[in-house]
N, C-alpha and C positions, 0 to 999 in steps of 0.2 A: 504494500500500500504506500509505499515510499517514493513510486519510479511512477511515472507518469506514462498511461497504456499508450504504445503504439499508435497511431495515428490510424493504419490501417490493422483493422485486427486478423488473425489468421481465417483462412475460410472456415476453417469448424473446430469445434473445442476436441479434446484427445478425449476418449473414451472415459476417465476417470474426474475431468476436468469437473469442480463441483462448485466454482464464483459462479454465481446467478447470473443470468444474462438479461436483463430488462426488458431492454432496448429492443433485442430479437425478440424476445416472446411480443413484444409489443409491435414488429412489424409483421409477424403470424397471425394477431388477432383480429378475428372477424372483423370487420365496420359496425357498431349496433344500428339498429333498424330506428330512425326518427320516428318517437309517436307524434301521431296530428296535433300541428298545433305548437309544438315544443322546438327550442331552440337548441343547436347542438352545437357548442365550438369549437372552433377548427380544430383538428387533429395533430397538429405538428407546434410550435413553439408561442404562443400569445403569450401564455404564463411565464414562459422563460428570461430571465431579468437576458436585458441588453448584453451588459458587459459579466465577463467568468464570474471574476470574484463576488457578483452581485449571486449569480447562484450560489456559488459554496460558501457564501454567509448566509441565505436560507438554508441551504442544507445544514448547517449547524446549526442554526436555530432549532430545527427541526430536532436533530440528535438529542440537543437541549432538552425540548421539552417530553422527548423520550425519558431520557437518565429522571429528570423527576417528577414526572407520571409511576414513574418503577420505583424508585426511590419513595414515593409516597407508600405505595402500596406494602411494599416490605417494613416500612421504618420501624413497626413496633416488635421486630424478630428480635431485638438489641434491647428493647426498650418493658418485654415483658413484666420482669418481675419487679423493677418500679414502679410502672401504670396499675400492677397487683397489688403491690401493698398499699400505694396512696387512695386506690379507688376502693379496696376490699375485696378483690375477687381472686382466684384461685390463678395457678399458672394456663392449665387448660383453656380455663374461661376466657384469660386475657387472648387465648391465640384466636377468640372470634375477631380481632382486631385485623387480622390476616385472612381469615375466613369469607366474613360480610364481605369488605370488597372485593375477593377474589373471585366470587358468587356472581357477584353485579358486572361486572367489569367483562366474565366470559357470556353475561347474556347480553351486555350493551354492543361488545363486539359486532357481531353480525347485525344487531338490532339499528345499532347508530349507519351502519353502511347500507343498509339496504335503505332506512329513512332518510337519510340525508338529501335526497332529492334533487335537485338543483341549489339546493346553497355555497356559495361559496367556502370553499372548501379552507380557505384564507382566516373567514372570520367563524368556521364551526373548530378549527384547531384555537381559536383565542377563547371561544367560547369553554371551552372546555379545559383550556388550562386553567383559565380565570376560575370557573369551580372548584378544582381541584386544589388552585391555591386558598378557596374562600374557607374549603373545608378541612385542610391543615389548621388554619389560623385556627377555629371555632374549635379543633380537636383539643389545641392549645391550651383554651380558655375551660375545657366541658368541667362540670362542677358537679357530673358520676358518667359511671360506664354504661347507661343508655343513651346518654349525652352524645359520649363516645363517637359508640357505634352508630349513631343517624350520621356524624361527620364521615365516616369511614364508607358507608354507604354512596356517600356521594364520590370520594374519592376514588371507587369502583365504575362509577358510569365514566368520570372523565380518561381514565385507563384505557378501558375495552375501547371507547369510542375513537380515541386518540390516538391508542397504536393501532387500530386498522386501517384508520382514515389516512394516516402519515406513512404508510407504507407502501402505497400506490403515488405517491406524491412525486420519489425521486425524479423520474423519468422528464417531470414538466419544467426541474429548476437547472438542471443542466445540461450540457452534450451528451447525445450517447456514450462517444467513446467512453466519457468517466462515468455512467451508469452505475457500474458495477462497484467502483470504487466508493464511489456515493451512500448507494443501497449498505452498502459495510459501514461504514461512519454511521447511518442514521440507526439501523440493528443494533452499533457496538453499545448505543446506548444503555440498552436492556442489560447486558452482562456487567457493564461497568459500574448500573445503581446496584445490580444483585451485592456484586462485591467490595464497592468503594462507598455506595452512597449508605448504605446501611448501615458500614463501620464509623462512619464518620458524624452518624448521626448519634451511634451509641457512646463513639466519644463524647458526643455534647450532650448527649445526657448524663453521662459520668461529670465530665468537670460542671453540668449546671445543674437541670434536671428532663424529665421527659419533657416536659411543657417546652421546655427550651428546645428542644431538636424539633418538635412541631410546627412552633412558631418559626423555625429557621426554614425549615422546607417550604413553610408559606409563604416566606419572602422571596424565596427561589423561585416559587410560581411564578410569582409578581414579576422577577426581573426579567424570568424565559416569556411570559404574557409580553413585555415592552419587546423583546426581541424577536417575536415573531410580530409584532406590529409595524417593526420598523423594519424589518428582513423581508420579509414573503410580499412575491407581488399577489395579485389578487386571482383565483385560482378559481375558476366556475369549474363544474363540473363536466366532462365531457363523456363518462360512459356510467348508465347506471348499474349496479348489480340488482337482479331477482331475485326475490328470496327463493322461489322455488330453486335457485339454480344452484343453493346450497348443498341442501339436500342430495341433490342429482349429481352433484360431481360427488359423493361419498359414494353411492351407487355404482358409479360409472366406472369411477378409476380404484384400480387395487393400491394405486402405489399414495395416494392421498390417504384412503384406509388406515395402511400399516403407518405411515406416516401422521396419524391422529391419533392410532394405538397407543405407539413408542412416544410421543408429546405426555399425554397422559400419564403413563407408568412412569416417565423419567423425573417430570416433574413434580409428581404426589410423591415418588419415594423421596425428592431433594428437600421436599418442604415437610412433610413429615417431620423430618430431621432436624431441615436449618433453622424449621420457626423456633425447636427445643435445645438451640446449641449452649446456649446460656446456663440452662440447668445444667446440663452434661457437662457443662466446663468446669464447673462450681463441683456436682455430686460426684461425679466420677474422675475428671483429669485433678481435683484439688486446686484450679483456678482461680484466685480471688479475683474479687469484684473489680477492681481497680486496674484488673490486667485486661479483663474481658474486651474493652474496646480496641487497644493495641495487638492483641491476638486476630480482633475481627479484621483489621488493618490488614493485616500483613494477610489475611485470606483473600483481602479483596486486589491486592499485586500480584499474588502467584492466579488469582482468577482473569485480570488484565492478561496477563503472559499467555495463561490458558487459552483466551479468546481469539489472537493472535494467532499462536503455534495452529490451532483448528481449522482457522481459515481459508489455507491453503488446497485443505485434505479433503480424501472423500467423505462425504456426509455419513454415508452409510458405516462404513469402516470408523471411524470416530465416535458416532454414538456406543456404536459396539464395544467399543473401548473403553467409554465413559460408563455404563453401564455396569460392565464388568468390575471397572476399576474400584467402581464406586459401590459393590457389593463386597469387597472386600475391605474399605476402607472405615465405610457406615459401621460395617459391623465390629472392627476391631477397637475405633473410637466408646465405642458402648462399654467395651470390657475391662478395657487396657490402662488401667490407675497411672497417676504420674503428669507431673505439668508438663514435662518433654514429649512425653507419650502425647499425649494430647495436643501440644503445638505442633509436633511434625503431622501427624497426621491431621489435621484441619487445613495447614499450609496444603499439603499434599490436596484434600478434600477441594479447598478454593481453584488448585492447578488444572482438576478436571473436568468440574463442572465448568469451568470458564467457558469450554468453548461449545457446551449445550446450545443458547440460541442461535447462533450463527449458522450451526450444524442443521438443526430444526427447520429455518429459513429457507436452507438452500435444500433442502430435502423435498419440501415442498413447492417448492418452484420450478426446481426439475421433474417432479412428480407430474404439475399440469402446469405446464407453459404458456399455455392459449387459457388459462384461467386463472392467470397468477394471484388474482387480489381475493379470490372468491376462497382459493384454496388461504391466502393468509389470515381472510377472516377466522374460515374454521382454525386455523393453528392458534390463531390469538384469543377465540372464545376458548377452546379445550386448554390451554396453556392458562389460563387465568384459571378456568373452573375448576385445573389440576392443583394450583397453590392453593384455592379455599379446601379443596377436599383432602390435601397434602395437610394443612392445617390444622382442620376437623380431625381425620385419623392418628395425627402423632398429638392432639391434645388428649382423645381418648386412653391412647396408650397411655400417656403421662400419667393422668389422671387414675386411670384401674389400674396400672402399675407403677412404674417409676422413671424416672427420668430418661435412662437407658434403654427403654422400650421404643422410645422415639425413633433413635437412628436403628437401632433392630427393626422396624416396620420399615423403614428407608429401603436400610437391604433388601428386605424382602421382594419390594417393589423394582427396587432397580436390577434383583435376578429375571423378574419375569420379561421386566425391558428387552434384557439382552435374549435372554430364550427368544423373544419376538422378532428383534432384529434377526436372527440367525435365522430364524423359520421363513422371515420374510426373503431374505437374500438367497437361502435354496429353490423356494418358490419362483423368485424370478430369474433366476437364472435358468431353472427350466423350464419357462413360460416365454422367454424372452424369444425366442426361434420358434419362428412357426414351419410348417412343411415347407419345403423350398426354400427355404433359406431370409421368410420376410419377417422382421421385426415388427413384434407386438409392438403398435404404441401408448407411452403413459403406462406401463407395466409397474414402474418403480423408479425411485430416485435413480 
């Protein structure tokens, strides 16, 4: 991501090649059909600011308001058993905080893209961040945990709506050639609040309190709110999605399927885990309180690295990896007493999930080409629904058992991950040739 793509690009990607291609998929896709009456605009660059740098400072804007849209959503992984004991509720209880809006956020997804209708696509991403900072602030201030959770709720709608709306965006702010490059900066968002903006929030609630990491993220809103005001030209829409047509690509295509599977088991077994790392740092590693935020730090560097090192690779082969890896790591963090024990393995834990959404992204993109945003809606409802249900299940665990049951349920999840991936990749690899020699298409990433 450092070298600037080739001018002219090779005529076809190599067999394993797994950077999203946008741009192509977007010169394969149909024309949508004008309803009567409606206005459709043009196809090719209006949105596109004049000059480069004018796009790839919306494209960071954009990434912006990615990192803390995600960053919202996680912030009380760190922040649990303070907002427990100031509020009175249990560790479990508090992980409805991760829950609620991970809930809303996988139904807002599709919901806010198929509504959207003709609005400017410019002022429903300010709309929505605007929310989402209103409902940090109010999280801030809430004076109990039903309070709470209605702010949290709402920081659910702005999520779902926000990252599916902003990921069909790239294509209108810059040149194709850098499509791809683009598409990575606006993604790296997600990985980067998973593991920097979380730690950074549990710092500040260490040196102040939770109320303080709230109110910080709300100002965040605010500042990525002015930056996509004064970044992004003005974006109408140009193709709408169906909801039916949701539906019918899970039907249609195998490789979207396995691709919604694996989303789901990877990330319910991560959040299971990550929402309870805090306890497990304290009951099992013997981590005081003081160190927790500086441990989260350093998970959320070896997860930057992670995202990176991923990038390059095949999707499929990397989940696979991570999966694995991460059924062996979940479970040994559960057992394995000792603050060393504990830090390396969490460093290790940050290394490999780094490069989950990236992985996720292009898995999906390559699955349906000719329906790249429809398929990322579905990744981004199931991917959100998977943190609330990831939440829900490792608070159960906590709760009937103990702390260390959390990342024990992780494993478990991320073994059946990789069983899937594997089952899927012999699947398509013997599906992929038809008689004669013709490739199935849309078989699989």
């Amino acid at each position: 991501m450092t070298a600037d793509a080739a001018p002219t690009p090779p005529p076809g990607p190599a067999p394993d090649e797994t950077a999203p291609q946008p741009a192509r998929e977007r010169e394969r896709e149909p024309r949508p059909e004008r309803a009567p009456g409606a206005s459709v605009a043009p196809p090719a660059s209006p949105a596109t600011p004049a000059a480069p740098w004018k796009g790839w400072a919306a494209v960071c804007a954009v990434a912006l308001g990615i990192f803390c849209l995600i960053t919202s959503e996680l912030l009380p992984v760190g922040l649990l058993t303070p907002v427990g004991a100031e509020l009175g509720v249990s560790d479990g209880a508090a992980g409805l905080m991760v829950t609620v809006p991970g809930l809303v956020a996988g139904a807002s997804a599709p919901l806010v893209t198929v509504g959207a209708g003709r609005l400017d696509r410019r002022l429903l991403l300010c709309a929505l961040i605007a929310l989402t900072a209103a409902a940090n602030l109010a999280a801030a201030l809430a004076p109990s945990f039903p309070v709470l959770l209605a702010a949290r709720l709402l920081v659910g709608v702005g999520v779902g709506g926000f990252w599916a709306v902003a990921g069909g965006l790239v294509v209108r702010l810059v040149p194709e050639r850098h499509v791809g490059r683009a598409t990575a900066l606006v993604f790296g968002g997600v990985p980067t609040a998973s593991v920097l903006g979380v730690p950074a929030g549990t710092l500040l609630g260490e040196l102040g309190s939770w109320r303080t990491a709230f109110a910080a993220v709300g100002g965040l809103g605010l500042a990525t709110l002015a930056a996509l005001l004064l970044l992004l030209p003005p974006l109408p829409p140009t193709r709408p999605v169906a909801l039916r047509r949701l539906p019918a690509l899970l039907r249609e295509n195998r490789g979207v399927r396995a691709g919604v599977a694996v989303t789901f088991l990877v990330v319910t077994g991560q959040f299971a885990a990550y929402t309870f790392v805090r306890p497990v740092l304290r009951d099992v590693s013997g981590v005081g309180a003081g160190s927790v935020g500086v441990l989260l730090l350093g998970y959320g560097v070896a997860g930057v690295a992670g995202n990176f090192l991923a990038g390059p690779r095949d999707a499929r082969r990397t989940l696979l990896g991570v999966s694995s890896s991460l059924t062996v790591v979940l479970g040994l963090i559960a057992v394995l007493p000792g603050a060393v024990a504990g830090t390396i393995l969490l460093l290790l834990w940050g290394l490999v999930y780094g490069g989950v959404s990236v992985s996720l992204q292009t898995w999906m993109t390559r699955a349906a080409p000719d329906a790249a945003e429809a398929a990322t809606s579905l990744m981004v409802a199931v991917f959100n629904l998977a943190i609330a249900t990831g939440a829900g299940v490792g608070g159960l665990a906590v709760d009937g058992f103990s702390a260390p049951a959390a990342p024990l349920t992780g494993a478990g999840l991320m073994c059946l991950a990789a069983l899937t991936i594997a089952v899927t990749a012999r699947s398509t690899a013997a599906s992929r040739a038809e008689p004669g020699g013709a490739v199935r298409p849309l078989a699989g990433p």
